[in-house]
N, C-alpha and C positions, 0 to 999 in steps of 0.2 A: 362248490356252489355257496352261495351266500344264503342263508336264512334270517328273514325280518320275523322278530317276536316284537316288532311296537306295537302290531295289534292284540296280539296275544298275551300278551306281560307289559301294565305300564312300567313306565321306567322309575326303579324305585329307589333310593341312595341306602335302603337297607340291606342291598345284597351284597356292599360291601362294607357295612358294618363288621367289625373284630366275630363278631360270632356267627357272623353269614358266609365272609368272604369266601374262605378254602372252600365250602360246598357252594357258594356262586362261580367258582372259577372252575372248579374241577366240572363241574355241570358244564359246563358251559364247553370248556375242552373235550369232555366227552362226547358233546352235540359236535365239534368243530366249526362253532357261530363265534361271531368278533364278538367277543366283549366290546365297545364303542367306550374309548379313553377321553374323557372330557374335562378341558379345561373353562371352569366358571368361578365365580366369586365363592371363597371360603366362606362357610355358613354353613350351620347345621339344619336349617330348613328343607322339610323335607321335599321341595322341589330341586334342590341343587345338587348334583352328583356329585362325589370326594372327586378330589386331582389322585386317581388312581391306574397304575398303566399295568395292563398285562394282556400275554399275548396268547387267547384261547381259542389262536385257527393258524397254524403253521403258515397259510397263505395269505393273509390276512392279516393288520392292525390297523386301525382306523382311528385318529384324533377329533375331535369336532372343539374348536373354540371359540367361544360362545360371548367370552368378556368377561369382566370380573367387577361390574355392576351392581354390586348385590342387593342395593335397594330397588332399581329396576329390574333386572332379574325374577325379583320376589314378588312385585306387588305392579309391577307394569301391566298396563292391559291391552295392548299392542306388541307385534311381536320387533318392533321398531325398539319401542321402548325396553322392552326386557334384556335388547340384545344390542342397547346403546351405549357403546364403549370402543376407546381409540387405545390401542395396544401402546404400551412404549416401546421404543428400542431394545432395552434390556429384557421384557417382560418377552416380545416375541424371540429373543434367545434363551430364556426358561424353555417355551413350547419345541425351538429348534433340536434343544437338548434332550427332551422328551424323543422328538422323534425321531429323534440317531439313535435311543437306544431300543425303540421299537425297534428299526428298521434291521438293528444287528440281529434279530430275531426272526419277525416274519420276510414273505419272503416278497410279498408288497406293503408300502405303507403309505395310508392316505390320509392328510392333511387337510381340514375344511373349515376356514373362517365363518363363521355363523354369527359374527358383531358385523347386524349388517343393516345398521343405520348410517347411513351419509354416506360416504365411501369408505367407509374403516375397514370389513373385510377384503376388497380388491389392494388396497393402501399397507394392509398388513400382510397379505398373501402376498406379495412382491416384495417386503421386505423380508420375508420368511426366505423366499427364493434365494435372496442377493448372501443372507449369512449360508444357506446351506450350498449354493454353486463356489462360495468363497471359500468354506472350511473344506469343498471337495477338491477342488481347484489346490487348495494347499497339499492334502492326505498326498494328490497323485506326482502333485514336486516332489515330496518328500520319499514316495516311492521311486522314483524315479532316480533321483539321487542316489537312494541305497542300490540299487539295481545298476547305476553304471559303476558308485564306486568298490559294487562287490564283482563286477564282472574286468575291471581293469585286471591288466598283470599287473603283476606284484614287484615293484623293482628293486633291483638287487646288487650288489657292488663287489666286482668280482675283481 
């Protein structure tokens, strides 16, 4: 089961400050609740969570990114504005890589654009798509390959 503490615990960036993290993670593994991994604008403001990934529900990691706006972000008073940011190409291959190494972990992992002013979350979500059916698409050639050239016989010159 999934447990929401957004009512119960706002969201604080101090649970994974250096002296909070290990008892926010172990906590949290010990409840079996996602920690929620969020990518936003670098800032130490205490609205913005670290680019932090860990996986504190075996069935479970969860990404939310959000943009890296950080003047809107901060001081936006719409959630248009706070969350008004077009990913680059490269940038949504940071988060893809993020959540390939979730993913080698839990045992679901979920991806959620949340820059969702104009079309940029739908526009990034599809491009997130196209590099991870590409880099899957490659993994299963590559197996494939080892799988036939280790099942060939072996030829031999008699």
């Amino acid at each position: 089961y999934t447990l929401s503490l957004h009512d119960a615990l706002p969201i604080y960036r101090g649970w994974l400050a250096a002296e909070r993290r290990d008892e926010t993670v172990a906590y949290f593994r010990k409840c079996r609740v996602t920690l929620v991994s969020v990518d936003a604008p670098e800032s130490d403001h205490f609205t913005v969570m670290p680019a932090a990934d860990f996986v504190t529900n075996p069935r479970l990691a969860y990404l939310r990114a959000h943009g890296r706006n950080v003047h809107g972000y901060i001081s936006g008073r719409k959630v248009a504005d706070r969350f008004d940011y077009d990913y680059s190409h490269d940038e949504i291959k940071e988060i893809a890589e993020r959540a390939k190494d979730l993913a080698n972990i839990a045992g679901t992992t979920h991806i959620i654009f949340n820059n969702n002013k104009s079309s940029y979350a739908p526009r990034a979500a599809e491009e997130f798509r196209r590099l991870v059916d590409t880099g899957a698409q490659a993994v299963r050639a590559k197996n494939s390959s080892t799988r036939k050239a280790n099942s060939s016989p072996a030829s031999s010159k008699t």
